[in-house]
C-alpha positions, -999 to 999 in steps of 0.1 A, spaced: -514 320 744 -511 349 767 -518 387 762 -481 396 764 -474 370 729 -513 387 715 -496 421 710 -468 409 686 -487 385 672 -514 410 663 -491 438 645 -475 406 628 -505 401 613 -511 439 604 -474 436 584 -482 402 567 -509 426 548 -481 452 543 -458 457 514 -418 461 525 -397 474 533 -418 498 563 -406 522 582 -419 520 618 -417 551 644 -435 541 669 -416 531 703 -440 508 714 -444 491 676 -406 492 673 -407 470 707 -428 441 691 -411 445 659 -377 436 680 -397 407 695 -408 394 665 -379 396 649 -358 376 676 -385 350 671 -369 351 631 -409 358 628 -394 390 604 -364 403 594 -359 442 603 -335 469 611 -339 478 651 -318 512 657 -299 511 687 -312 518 724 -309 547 745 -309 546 780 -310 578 803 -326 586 836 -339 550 838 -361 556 808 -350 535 774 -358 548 739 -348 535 707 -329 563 685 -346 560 654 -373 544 633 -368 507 625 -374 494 586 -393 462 585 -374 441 554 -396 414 554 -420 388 574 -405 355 571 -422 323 560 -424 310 597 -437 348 604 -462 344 578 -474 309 588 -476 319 631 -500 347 611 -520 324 603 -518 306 632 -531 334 650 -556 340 635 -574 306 630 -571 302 667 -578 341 675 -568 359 705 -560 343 739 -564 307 729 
């Protein structure tokens, strides 16, 4: 596994351990939730993208609904392996 997948992986984790729904403002958390949720690893609300002067920003917090099953078992995965392996 590489770093790049770690990052997700990690704040999938952190939301397995979470009760929904959860609002997420952060731009870089909102980033990994998108990943994760194109990997059907969660289901969430991602607002829409803005981008201006070459910078992109998303226009609003996303709500986390739910981590799936398959979210909740690549959790697990994770971490029985741990990072980088």
């Amino acid at each position: 596994m590489t770093g790049e997948v770690d990052v997700p992986m990690t704040l999938l984790t952190q939301l397995c351990a979470a009760e929904g729904p959860i609002k997420v403002c952060d731009q870089d958390e909102i980033e990994k939730l998108a990943v994760l949720r194109s990997a059907a690893l969660v289901e969430a609300d991602i607002p829409p993208v803005l981008v201006e002067d070459g910078c992109c920003r998303y226009l609003g917090p996303a709500i986390l609904r739910k981590v799936t099953n398959e979210g909740r078992a690549a959790a697990r995965t994770h971490q029985r392996k741990g990072p980088g392996d």
